[in-house]
C-alpha positions in Angstrom: 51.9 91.3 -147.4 48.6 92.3 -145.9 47.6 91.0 -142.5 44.7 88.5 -142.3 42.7 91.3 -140.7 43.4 94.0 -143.1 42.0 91.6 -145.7 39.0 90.7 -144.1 38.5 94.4 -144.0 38.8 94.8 -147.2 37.0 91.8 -148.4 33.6 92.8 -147.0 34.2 97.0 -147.2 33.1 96.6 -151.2 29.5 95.6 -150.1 29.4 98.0 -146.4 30.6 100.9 -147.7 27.3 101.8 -149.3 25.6 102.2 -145.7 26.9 105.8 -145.6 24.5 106.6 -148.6 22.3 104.2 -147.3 22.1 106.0 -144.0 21.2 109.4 -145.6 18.4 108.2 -147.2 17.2 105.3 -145.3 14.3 108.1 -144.0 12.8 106.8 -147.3 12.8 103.5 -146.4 9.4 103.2 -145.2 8.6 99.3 -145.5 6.5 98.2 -142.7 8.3 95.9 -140.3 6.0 92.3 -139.7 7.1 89.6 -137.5 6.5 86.3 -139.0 6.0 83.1 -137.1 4.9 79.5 -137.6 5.4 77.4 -140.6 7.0 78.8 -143.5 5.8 76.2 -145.9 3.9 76.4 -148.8 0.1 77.3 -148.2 -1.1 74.2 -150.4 -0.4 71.4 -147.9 0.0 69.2 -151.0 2.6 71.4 -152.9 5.6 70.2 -154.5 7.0 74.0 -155.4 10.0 75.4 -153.3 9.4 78.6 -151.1 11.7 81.5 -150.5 15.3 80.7 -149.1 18.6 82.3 -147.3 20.3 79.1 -147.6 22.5 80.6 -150.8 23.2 84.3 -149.4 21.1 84.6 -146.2 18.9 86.8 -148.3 15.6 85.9 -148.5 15.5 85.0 -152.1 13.1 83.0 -154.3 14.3 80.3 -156.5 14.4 82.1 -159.3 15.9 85.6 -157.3 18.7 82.9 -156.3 21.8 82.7 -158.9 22.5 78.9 -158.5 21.1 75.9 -158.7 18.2 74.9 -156.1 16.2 72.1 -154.9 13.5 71.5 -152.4 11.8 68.3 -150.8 8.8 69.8 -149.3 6.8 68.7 -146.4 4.3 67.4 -148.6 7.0 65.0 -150.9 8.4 63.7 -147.2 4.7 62.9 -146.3 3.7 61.2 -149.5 6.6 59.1 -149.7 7.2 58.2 -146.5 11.2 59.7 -146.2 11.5 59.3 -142.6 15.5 59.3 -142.7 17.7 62.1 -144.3 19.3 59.4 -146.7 15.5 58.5 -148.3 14.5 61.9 -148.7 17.8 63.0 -150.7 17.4 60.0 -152.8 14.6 61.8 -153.9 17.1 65.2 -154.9 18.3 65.9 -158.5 21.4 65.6 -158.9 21.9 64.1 -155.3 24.1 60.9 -154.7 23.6 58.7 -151.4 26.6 56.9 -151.3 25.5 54.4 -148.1 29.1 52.5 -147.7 28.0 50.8 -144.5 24.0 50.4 -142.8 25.4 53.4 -140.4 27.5 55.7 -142.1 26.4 57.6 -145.1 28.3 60.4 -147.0 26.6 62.8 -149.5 27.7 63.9 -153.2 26.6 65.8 -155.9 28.3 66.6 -159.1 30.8 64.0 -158.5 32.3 65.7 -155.1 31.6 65.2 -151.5 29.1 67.5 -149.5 30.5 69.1 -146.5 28.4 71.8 -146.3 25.1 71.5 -144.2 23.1 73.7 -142.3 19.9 74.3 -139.7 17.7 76.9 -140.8 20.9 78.4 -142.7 23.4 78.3 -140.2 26.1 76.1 -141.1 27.0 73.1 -139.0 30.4 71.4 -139.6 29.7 67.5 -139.8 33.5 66.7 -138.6 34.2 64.1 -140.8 31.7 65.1 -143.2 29.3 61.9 -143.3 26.3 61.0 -140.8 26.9 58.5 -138.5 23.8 56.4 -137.5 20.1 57.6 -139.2 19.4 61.2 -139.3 15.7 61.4 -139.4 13.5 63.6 -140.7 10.3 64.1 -138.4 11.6 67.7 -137.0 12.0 69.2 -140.3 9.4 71.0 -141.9 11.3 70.5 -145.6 14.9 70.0 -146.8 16.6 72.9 -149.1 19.6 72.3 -151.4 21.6 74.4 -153.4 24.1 72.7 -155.4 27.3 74.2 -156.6 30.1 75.8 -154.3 28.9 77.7 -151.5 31.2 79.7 -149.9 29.7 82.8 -148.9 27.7 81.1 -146.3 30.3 78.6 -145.5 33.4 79.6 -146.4 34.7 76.2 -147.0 33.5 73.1 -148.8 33.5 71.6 -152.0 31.6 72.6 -155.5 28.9 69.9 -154.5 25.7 71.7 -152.7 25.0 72.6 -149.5 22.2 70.9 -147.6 19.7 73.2 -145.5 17.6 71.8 -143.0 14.6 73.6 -142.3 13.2 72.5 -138.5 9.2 72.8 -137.8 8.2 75.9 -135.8 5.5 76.3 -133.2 2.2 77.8 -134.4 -0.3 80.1 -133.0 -3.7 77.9 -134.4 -3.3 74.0 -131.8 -2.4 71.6 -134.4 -2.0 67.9 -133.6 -1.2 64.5 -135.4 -0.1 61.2 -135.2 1.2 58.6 -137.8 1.5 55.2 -137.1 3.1 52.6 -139.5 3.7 49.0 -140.2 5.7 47.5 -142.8 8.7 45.1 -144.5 10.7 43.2 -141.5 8.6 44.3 -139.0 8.9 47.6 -139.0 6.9 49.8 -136.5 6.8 53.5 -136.3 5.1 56.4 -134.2 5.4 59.7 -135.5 3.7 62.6 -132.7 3.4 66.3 -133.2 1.6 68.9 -131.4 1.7 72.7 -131.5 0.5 75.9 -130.7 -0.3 78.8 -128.2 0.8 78.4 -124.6 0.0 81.5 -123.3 -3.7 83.5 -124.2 -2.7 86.3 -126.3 -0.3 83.8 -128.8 3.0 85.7 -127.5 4.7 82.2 -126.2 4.2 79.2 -128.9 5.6 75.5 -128.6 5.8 72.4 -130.4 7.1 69.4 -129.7 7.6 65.8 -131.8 8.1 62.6 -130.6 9.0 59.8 -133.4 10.0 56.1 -132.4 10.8 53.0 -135.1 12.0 50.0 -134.8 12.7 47.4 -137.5 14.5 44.5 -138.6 16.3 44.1 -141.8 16.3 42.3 -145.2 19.9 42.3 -144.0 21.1 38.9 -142.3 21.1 39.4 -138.4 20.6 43.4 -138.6 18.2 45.5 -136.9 18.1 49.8 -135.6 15.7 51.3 -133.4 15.7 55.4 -133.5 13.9 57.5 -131.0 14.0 61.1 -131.7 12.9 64.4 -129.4 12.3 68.3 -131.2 10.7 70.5 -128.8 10.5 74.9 -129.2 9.5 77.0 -127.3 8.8 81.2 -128.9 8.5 83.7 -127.4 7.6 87.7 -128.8 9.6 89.8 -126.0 7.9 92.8 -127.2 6.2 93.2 -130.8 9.8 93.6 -133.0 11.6 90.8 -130.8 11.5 87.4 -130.5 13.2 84.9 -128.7 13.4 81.0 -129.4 15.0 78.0 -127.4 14.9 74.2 -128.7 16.6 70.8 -128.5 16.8 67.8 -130.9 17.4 64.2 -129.5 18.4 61.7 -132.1 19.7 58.6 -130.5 20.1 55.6 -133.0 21.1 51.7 -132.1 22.2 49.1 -134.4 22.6 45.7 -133.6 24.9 43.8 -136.2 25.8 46.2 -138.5 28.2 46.3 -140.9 31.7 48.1 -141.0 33.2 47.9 -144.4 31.0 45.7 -146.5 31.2 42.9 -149.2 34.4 42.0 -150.9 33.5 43.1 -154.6 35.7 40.5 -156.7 37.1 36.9 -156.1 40.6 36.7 -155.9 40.9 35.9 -159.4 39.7 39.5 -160.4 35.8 38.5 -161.4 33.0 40.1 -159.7 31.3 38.4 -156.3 27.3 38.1 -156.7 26.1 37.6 -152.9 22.6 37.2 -152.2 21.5 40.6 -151.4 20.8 39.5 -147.6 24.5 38.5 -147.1 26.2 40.7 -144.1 29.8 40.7 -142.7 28.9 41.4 -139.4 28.7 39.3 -136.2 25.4 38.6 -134.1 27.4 40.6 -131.1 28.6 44.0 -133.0 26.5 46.9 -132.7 26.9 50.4 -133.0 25.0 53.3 -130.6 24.9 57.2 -131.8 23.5 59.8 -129.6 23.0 63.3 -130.8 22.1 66.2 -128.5 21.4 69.3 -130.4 20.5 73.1 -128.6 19.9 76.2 -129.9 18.7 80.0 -129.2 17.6 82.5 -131.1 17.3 86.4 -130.7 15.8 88.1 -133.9 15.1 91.8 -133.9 12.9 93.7 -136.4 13.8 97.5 -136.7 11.4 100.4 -137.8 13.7 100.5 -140.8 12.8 97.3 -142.3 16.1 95.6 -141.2 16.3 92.9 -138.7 18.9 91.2 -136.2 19.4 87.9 -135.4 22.2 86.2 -133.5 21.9 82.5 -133.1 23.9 80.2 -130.7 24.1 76.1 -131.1 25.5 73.8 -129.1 25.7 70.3 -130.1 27.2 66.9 -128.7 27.6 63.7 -130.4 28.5 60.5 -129.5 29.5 57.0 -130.8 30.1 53.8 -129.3 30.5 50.4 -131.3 31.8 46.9 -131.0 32.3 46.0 -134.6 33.4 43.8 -137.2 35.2 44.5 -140.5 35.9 41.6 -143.2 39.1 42.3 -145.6 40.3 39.8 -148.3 39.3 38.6 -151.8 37.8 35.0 -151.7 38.6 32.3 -153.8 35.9 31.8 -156.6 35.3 28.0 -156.0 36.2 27.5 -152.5 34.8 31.4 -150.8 37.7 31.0 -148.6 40.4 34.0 -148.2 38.8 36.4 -146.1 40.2 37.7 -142.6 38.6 39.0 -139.5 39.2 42.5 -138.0 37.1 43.1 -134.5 37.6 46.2 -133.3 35.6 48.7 -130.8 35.0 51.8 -130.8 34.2 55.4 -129.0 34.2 58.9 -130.1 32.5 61.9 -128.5 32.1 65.0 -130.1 31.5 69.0 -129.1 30.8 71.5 -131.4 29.9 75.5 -129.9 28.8 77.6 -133.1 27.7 81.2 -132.8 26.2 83.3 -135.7 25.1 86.8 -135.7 24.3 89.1 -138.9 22.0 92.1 -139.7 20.2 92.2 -143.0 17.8 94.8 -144.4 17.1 97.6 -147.4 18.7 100.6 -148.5 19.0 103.5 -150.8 21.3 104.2 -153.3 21.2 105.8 -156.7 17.4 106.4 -155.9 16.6 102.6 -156.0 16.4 100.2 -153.2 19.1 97.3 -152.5 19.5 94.5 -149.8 22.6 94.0 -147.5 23.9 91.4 -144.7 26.8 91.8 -142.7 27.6 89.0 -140.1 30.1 87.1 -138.4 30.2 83.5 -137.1 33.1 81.9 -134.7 33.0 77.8 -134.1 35.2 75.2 -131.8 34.9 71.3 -132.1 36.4 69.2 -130.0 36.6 65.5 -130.9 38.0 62.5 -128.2 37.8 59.1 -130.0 39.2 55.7 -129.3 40.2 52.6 -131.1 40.9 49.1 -129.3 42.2 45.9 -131.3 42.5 42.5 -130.9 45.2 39.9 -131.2 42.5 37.5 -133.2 42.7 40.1 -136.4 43.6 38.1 -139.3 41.6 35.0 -138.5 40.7 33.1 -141.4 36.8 33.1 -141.8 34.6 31.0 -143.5 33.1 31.5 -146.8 30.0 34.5 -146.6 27.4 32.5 -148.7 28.0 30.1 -144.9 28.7 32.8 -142.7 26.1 32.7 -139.4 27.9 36.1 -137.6 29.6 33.6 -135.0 32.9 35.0 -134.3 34.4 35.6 -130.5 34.1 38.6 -128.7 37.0 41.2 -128.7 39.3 40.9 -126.0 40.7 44.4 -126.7 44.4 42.8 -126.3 46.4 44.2 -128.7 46.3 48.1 -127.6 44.8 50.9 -128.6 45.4 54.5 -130.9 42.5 57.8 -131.4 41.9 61.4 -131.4 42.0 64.0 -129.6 41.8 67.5 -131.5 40.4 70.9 -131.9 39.1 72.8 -134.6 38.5 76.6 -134.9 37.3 78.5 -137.5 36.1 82.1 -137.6 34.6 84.4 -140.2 33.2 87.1 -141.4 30.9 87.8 -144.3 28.6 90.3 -146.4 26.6 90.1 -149.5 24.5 92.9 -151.4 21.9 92.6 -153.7 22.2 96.0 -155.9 19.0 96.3 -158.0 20.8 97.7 -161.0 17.4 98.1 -162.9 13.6 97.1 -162.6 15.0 93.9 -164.6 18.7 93.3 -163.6 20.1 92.4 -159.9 23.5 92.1 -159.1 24.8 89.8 -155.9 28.4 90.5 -154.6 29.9 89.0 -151.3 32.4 87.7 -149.8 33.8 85.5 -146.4 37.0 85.7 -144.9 37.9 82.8 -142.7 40.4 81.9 -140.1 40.9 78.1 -139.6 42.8 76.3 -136.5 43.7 73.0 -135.6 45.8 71.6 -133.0 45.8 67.9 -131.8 46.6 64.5 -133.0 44.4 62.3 -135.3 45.6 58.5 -134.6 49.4 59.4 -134.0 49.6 62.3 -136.5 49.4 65.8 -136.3 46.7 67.6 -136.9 48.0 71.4 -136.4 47.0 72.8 -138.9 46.3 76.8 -140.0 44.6 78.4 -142.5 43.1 81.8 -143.6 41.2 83.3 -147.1 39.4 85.3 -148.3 36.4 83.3 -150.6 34.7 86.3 -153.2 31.0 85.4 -154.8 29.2 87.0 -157.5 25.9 86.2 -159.1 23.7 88.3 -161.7 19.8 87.8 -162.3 18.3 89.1 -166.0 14.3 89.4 -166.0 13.7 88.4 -169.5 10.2 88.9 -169.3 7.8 88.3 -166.3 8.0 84.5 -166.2 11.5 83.9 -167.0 14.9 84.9 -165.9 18.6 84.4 -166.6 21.5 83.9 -164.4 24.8 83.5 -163.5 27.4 83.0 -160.4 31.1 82.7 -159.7 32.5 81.5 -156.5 35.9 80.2 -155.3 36.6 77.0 -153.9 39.0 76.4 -150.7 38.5 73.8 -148.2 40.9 72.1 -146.0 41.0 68.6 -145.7 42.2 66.0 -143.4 42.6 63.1 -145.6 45.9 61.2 -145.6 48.2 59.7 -148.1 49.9 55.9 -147.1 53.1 58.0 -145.2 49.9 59.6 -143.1 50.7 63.1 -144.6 47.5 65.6 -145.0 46.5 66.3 -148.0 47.2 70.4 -149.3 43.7 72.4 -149.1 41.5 71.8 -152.3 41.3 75.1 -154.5 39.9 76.4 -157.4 36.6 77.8 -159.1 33.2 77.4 -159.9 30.8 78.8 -162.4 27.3 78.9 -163.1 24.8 79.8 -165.6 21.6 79.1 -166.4 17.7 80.1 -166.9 14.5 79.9 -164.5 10.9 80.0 -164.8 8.1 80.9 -162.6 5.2 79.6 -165.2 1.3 79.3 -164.5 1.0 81.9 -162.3 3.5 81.2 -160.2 2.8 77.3 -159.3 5.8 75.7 -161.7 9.2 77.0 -161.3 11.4 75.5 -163.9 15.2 75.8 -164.1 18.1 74.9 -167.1 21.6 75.2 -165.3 25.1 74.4 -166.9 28.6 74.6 -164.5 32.1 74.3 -164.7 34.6 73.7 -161.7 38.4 73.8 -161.9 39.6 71.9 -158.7 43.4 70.7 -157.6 44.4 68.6 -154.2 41.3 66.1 -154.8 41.5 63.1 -152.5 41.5 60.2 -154.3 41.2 56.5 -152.9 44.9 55.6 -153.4 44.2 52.1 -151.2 43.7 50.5 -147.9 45.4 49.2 -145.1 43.5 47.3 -143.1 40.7 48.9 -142.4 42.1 52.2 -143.1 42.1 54.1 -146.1 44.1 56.1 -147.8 44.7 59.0 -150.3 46.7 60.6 -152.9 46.0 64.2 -154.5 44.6 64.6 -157.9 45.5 67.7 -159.9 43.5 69.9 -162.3 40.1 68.1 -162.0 37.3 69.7 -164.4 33.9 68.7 -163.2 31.2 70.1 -166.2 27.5 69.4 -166.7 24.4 70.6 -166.5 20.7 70.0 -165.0 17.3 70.5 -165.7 14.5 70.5 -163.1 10.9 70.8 -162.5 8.5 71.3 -160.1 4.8 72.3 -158.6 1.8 71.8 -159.7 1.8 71.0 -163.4 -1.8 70.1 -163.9 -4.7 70.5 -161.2 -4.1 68.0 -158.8 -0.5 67.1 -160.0 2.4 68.1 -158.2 5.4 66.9 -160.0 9.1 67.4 -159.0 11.8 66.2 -161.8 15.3 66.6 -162.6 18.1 65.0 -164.9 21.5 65.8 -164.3 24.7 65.1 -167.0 28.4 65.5 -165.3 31.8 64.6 -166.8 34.5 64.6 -164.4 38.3 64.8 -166.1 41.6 64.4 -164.5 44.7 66.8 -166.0 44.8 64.2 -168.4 41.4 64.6 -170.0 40.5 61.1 -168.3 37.4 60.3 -166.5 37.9 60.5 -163.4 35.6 60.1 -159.7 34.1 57.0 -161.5 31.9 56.1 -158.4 29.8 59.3 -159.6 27.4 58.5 -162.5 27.1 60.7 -165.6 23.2 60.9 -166.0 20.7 61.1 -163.2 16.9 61.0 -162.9 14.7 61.9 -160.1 11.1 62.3 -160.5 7.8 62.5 -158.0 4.6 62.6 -158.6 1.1 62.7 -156.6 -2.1 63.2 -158.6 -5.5 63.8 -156.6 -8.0 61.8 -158.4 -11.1 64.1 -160.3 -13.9 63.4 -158.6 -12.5 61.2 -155.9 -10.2 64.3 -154.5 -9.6 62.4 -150.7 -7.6 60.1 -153.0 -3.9 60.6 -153.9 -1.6 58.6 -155.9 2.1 58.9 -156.6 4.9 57.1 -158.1 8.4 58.1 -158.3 11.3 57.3 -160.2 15.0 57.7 -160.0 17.6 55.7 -162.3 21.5 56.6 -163.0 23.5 55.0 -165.3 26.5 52.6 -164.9 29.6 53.9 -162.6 32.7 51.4 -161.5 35.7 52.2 -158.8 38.5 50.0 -160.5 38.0 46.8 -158.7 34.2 46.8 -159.6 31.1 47.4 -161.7 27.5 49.0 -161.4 25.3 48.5 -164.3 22.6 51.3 -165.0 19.3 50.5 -162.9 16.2 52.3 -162.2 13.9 52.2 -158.9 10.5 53.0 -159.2 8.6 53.7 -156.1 4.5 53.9 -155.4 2.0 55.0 -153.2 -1.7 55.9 -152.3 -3.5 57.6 -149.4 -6.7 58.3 -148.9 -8.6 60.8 -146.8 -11.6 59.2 -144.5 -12.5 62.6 -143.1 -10.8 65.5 -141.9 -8.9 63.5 -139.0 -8.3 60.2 -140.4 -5.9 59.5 -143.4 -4.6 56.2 -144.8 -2.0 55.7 -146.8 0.5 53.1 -148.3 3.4 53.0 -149.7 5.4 50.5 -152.3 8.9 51.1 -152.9 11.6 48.7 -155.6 8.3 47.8 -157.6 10.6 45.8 -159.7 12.7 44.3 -156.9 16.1 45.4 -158.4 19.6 44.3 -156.8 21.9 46.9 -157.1 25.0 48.0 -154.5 24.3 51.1 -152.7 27.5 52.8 -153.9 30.7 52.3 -155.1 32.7 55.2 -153.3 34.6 52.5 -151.2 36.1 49.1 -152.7 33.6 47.3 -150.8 29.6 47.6 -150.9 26.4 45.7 -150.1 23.0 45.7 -151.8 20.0 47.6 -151.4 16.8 46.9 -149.8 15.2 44.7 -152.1 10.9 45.1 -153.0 9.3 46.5 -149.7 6.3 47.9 -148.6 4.5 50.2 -145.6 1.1 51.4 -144.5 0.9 54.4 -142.3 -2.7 55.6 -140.4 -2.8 59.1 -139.6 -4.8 61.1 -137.5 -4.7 65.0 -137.1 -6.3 67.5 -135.1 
């Protein structure tokens, strides 16, 4: 049996054996070495088309140079729209599911599996228990990347789903300012601030900082959040080929009276509830605090060579603290009696250290030019959290169409169980791109991790460890100039920490994933279009076996298929019209050939639009749209629905801008997701209106 080291070796010496050939020639290498700074966003401020991105193989690839599936919300979609949270602007993504099971925890799918892969500025960033806790805003990023299938190469680990890049704004040499204030539904308020540029004469130290504050009630009965978030930079060019960057993001995000768990979904005689979309579970004393404190540093080094350097360091610490109230129970139809109370507080504090460093640049061989990266990344998270209880847990409740939030305060009298564990996980990873002809590029790569866990996770055992190798492989055709085909195979490993009823773990999920498909770059080079079609072959896929209490649990489901495909567009169709759309089929099956991961729908739309008005070009107008059809979880039902969206601006002069947005045009009632057996409904008809002045 080889040692995990000798496979590592081996696993990357397919793609770093060439730099012996590449060093003989790489005298012919003679591409000029330019340091790029600033905003990498499209030029057109108002463009809808993706840019170049590493997020797939830390190559800097186009969309249509990338073998997978890709989408992008650009700066311009989360202006026009107003996506000020994470959750809004993914909405927005094909083939992207916000499953919001509570108002403060939200977990992410796409092609009927969970995403656990996520990144900043395409380093990966383990989310421990892979959901967001609280409202991850968006005012530091300059746009949001997404590559959907399995991912490993840059991760490693994580399911067939997609991988979620966010891209932060950088300082700029030209000063730049703005600021955004908006009003809207429930007395919502909001101050967006952002200011940039050259903090030294010659440009060589940049900075930017950004400053956003909101503060709003809800549609929700009783609940209201107020985020402030902090992003500042600072650059600096050590000499002309090096540059160093330090920053910090502040997120802190406080909820008074939201909900843990949700509505009860069917009476207790197996028919569907139908609460008024305001009705909440929780109490007028819960609420639920999250702090995020996020550092990084950067060190990127351009050689005469063309290659380049980087090593980049993060350290990030979370944490929670909540006095909350869960509802459990199915009521009686006629009398709305039969649900129980479950107080309960909370606090968890997480630690995560992540270090990345990789080289990347061109060589020779065969009398053609390639690309390489070789890197390695090492992380540690440490996670401390605490549950207390309460002797009143089972107290009958009153019916919720009656229900006021007036329940006692916890006395914390009936003990206490948490966390307390570590994980580790180290890696190393290299890809080539081998330009195999003018027409025809070949990706290979590959990750070998190493995975530890000690600890306990509420009174079992989380020691866990793990190690594989994870090969990818992706081809790009060049039909012509416009249009190219393409197609990737990755394997799927990811350990899990789900547990059955007995409180066993759940064996690592494995399996495959392919991809193939065609892309467009069409009108010179302003519409990228893409046709993709996928298979994955998974087993160990944690399944919502029940709960207990509040707690959930899992069994494993074996030889899930999960095959579709997706269509997307987007750029600037007509003059003036940037567009973005995408429809995505996928059938999940069990071993069985059943449907199966029924809280995922079949058929998605998302679609944007903006069109600048001929001869009135300081006025923009938009709609979007995005519908799915109907998906149930056993216990209930969501019928198809569509949400169409609107909005306007206007531009007064170059400093002033006005702008409005209208969003559930036809006030639908819909739950928000069916990935747990309880839910709540969606923000009914709303509306903003934003002033804007830049400098």
């Amino acid at each position: 049996m080889l040692s995990y080291k000798t496979r590592l070796a081996l696993a990357i010496a397919a793609t770093i054996s060439c730099t012996h050939a590449w060093a003989e020639d790489q005298a012919s290498v003679t591409l000029e070495a330019q340091t790029v700074v600033g905003s990498t966003a499209a030029e057109d401020p108002d463009s809808y088309k993706p840019v170049s991105s590493s997020a797939a193989t830390k190559l800097d690839l186009t969309p249509r140079q990338t073998p997978q599936s890709m989408s992008t919300i650009t700066g311009a979609q989360l202006q026009d729209f107003q996506l000020d949270s994470v959750n809004d602007a993914l909405k927005y993504t094909t083939g992207i599911q916000v499953e919001e099971v509570e108002t403060d925890r939200t977990y992410y799918t796409a092609r009927g599996f969970d995403i656990t892969n996520f990144q900043y500025d395409g380093i990966g960033i383990p989310f421990v228990y892979g959901n967001v806790e609280g409202d991850l805003d968006t005012a530091m990023f300059e746009r949001i990347e997404v590559v959907r299938g399995a991912n490993g190469l840059m991760s490693g680990t994580g399911n067939p789903s997609a991988t979620i890049n966010f891209i932060r704004k950088r300082p700029t040499f030209t000063p730049q300012a703005s600021i955004d204030l908006t009003a809207g539904s429930w007395d919502k308020r909001r101050i967006d601030v952002d200011a940039s540029g050259a903090l030294t004469d010659s440009g060589n130290i940049r900075g930017r900082v950004v400053y956003a504050n909101e503060n709003k009630n809800s549609y929700l009965d009783r609940y209201s959040r107020e985020k402030n978030v902090f992003y500042g930079i600072i650059e600096a060019d050590l000499d002309e080929r090096t540059m160093f960057s330090i920053g910090h993001t502040l997120q802190k995000s406080d909820a008074n009276s939201p909900m843990w768990g949700a509505l009860p979904l069917n009476f207790s005689d197996g028919s569907p509830t139908n609460y008024d979309v305001s009705t909440s579970t929780a109490t007028d004393w819960a609420y639920w605090d999250n702090q995020e404190n996020r550092s990084f540093a950067e060190l990127v080094h351009r050689f005469d060579n063309g290659w380049q350097a980087k090593g980049v360091l993060t350290y990030v610490e979370k944490t929670s603290d909540g006095s909350m109230f869960y509802v459990y129970g199915e009521p009686d139809r006629d009398t709305g009696l039969g649900l129980f109370s479950y107080p309960s507080e909370y606090n968890e504090k997480n630690k995560q250290l992540i270090a990345d460093v990789y080289a990347n640049g061109p060589f020779m061989l065969g009398g053609r030019q390639h690309e390489l990266v070789v890197g390695a990344s090492w992380s540690k998270s440490e996670l401390e959290d605490l549950s207390w209880y309460d002797s009143t847990t089972g107290t009958a409740l009153p019916p919720l169409e009656s229900w006021n939030g007036d329940y006692a305060k916890p006395l914390n009298d009936a003990g206490s169980a948490g966390s307390d564990f570590t994980d580790k996980m180290k890696s190393a990873y290299s890809a080539a791109r081998f330009s195999l002809a003018d027409s025809l590029s070949l990706i290979v790569g590959a990750r070998a991790i190493d995975l530890d866990s000690e600890g306990e996770n509420y009174g079992d055992s989380k020691a866990t460890s793990e190690n594989k190798i994870v090969p990818y492989t992706g081809v790009v055709y060049d039909l012509n100039d416009e249009y190219s085909l393409y197609a990737s195979y990755t394997e799927i490993f990811t350990p899990q920490t789900k547990e059955t009823f007995a409180g066993d773990r759940l064996d690592p999920i494995e399996g495959v994933n392919y991809e193939a498909g065609i892309k467009g770059e069409l009108f010179d080079d302003t519409v990228n279009v893409s046709f993709a079609v996928f298979r994955t072959e998974q087993d160990n896929i944690a399944e919502v076996a029940g709960m207990s209490g509040a707690t959930t649990y899992y069994s494993a489901a074996e030889g899930i298929t999960s095959e579709g495909y997706e269509l997307e567009v987007s750029g600037e169709l007509l003059p003036g019209l940037q567009t973005t759309a995408g429809y995505t089929f996928v059938d999940i099956t069990d071993a069985d050939d059943r449907h199966a991961v029924t809280y995922a729908p079949k058929h998605m739309v998302r679609a944007s639009t903006t069109y600048r008005v001929p001869g009135i070009d300081k006025l923009k107008v938009g709609g979007s749209l995005s519908w799915q059809d109907e998906i149930y979880n056993g216990i209930a039902e969501q019928d198809s629905y569509a949400l169409v969206n609107l909005m306007a601006s206007y531009e007064i002069d170059e400093h002033w801008n006005v702008s409005a947005n209208l969003n559930n045009l036809t006030d639908e009632k819909y739950l928000t997701s069916l990935y747990w057996t309880q839910a709540y409904y969606g923000a009914p008809r709303n509306a903003s209106m934003t002033v804007s002045w830049k400098y």
